[in-house]
Steps between C-alpha positions, in 0.01 A plus 500: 500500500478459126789337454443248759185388376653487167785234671201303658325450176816401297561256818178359458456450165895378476402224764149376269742478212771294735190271565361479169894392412498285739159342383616463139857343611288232711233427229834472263647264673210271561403460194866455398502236768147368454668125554609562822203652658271235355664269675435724850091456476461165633686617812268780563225328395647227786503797771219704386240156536710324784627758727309869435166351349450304878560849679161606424393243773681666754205718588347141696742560778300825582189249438300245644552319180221273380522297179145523479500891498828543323748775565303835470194381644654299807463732830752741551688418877787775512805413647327228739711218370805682559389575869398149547871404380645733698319434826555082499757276638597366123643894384762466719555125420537532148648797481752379745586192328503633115753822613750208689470239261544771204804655656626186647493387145696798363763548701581094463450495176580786263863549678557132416352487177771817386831282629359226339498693164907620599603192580340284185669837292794426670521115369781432300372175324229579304371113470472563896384787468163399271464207744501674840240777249280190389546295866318858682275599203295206485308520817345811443315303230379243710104552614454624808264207599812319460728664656281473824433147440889424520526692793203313667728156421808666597408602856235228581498368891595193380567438173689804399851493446553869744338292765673199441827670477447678838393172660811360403744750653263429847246808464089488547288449172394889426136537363606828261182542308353527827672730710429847434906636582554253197268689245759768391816298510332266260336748268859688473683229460308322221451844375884555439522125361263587256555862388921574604600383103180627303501854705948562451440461099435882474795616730708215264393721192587831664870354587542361126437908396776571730807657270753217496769768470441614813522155696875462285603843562454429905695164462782603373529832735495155781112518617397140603170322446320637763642837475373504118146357618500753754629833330312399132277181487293604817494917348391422158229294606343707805269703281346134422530433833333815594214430241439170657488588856243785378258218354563288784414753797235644243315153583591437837139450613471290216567123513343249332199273657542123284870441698360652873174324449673145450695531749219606711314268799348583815772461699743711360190822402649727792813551260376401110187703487588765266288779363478302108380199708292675757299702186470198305357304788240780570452561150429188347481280752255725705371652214518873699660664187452863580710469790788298333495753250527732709794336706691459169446873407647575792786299459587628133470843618785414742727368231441775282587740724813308610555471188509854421702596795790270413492624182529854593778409816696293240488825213569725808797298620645309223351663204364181313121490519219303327397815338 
């Protein structure tokens, strides 16, 4: 009995002097490093003030939040809002259309955005090669507001150059903007226009670590292009790939309102009302802020669980994780 007491106590006291090692090591190499972790406090001063500072107004979703009154004083409502939600025509709406146009959106785009990074890899002529790269980069740094503009000019009912072009080869004008089955083709499509280049450069940086000794040693054993895309390029990059498709199903329920909201009219609500559009035009609009708070808690507590689901499927499965 002794003697394992004795064994605990050693145990214990060996694990405080593992941590106090541990402590010194740390403290040694920050202020060995002092440079480099200067240079870190503007970014959490960025997401302390920006993005956990404004989670103190959370509590207003459980709130009938007056500005008045402020938070702690405003009347305390329960989970009311989120029955309200729950209970009305616009839950399944929005819910609806921000799962389909999310997913729709994935499974178009992220598949297409990896061959895109093979087959710009795979370029031979490298002045090409930095054209097709600038030629798809540079829309993702157009404005938004334009981007919808152009595609207001482009498929106008008679002045666009879609509509024109479909008049010519003897079809009827079609009103896109207006017709709610054209919503989603439109936001995917100008989606991939704008994004395919910008969102391949980080699979293009995971195939340039690829060992080039590798790709030689399959050529001259006879492996083809595709077989040495298929057996290395597409292997050495799936942990990024895997990464990616984490963050991406991670915010599934998350897409932004500025694009949806331009492309928004009456006509074409049944499909374009999202939930970022449907809080912001109950929030602000409406000014009922308790209960678009408490829509958008909602909705963030679906991502993060999604989020941590993936994560632990993809650690379970392929053993490459977030954390």
């Amino acid at each position: 009995m002794k003697t394992n007491i004795d064994n605990a106590v050693k145990a214990r006291t060996g694990s405080i002097q593992g941590l106090k090692t541990d402590r010194s090591k740390l403290l040694r190499t920050i202020l060995e490093n002092w440079q480099v972790y200067l240079m870190l406090i503007p970014v959490l001063a960025y997401y302390i003030i920006f993005h956990y500072g404004p989670m103190y107004g959370l509590q207003i979703a459980f709130k009938d939040y007056n500005p008045v009154l402020g938070f702690w004083s405003s009347p305390w409502r329960g989970f009311d809002h989120f029955k309200r939600f729950f209970s009305s025509y616009n839950a399944t709406r929005t819910i609806g259309n921000t799962i389909t146009l999310s997913l729709l959106s994935l499974v178009i785009s992220f598949p297409l955005t990896i061959i895109h990074a093979l087959m710009l890899h795979e370029l031979r002529s490298q002045k090409f090669k930095r054209m097709v790269q600038t030629i798809t980069y540079a829309p993702h740094f157009i404005s938004v507001v334009v981007v919808i503009s152009m595609m207001v000019l482009f498929t106008h009912p008679e002045r666009g150059v879609i509509n024109f072009a479909i008049n010519a080869l003897g079809g009827e004008t079609i009103r896109f903007m207006e017709k709610p089955e054209w919503f989603r083709p439109l936001y995917i499509i100008s989606g991939l226009w704008q994004e395919l280049g910008y969102g391949a450069i980080i699979y293009i940086a995971a195939l340039s670590g690829i060992d080039q000794e590798l790709l030689e040693a399959a050529s001259i054993d006879g492996a083809g292009r595709l077989r040495r895309i298929w057996h290395i390029n597409i292997p050495g990059i799936l942990p990024t790939v895997i990464t990616m498709l984490i963050l991406r199903v991670g915010g599934i329920m998350t897409i932004g309102h500025e694009k949806v909201f331009l492309m928004q009219n009456p006509l074409n609500l049944e499909k374009s009302e999202i939930i970022s559009t449907y809080t912001y035009r109950v929030g602000i609009i409406n000014n009922q802020m308790s209960f678009a708070s408490a829509v958008t808690l909602f909705n963030s507590v679906i991502n993060f669980l999604l989020l941590v689901s993936v994560n632990k499927l993809s650690k379970h499965v392929s053993e490459t994780s977030l954390w």
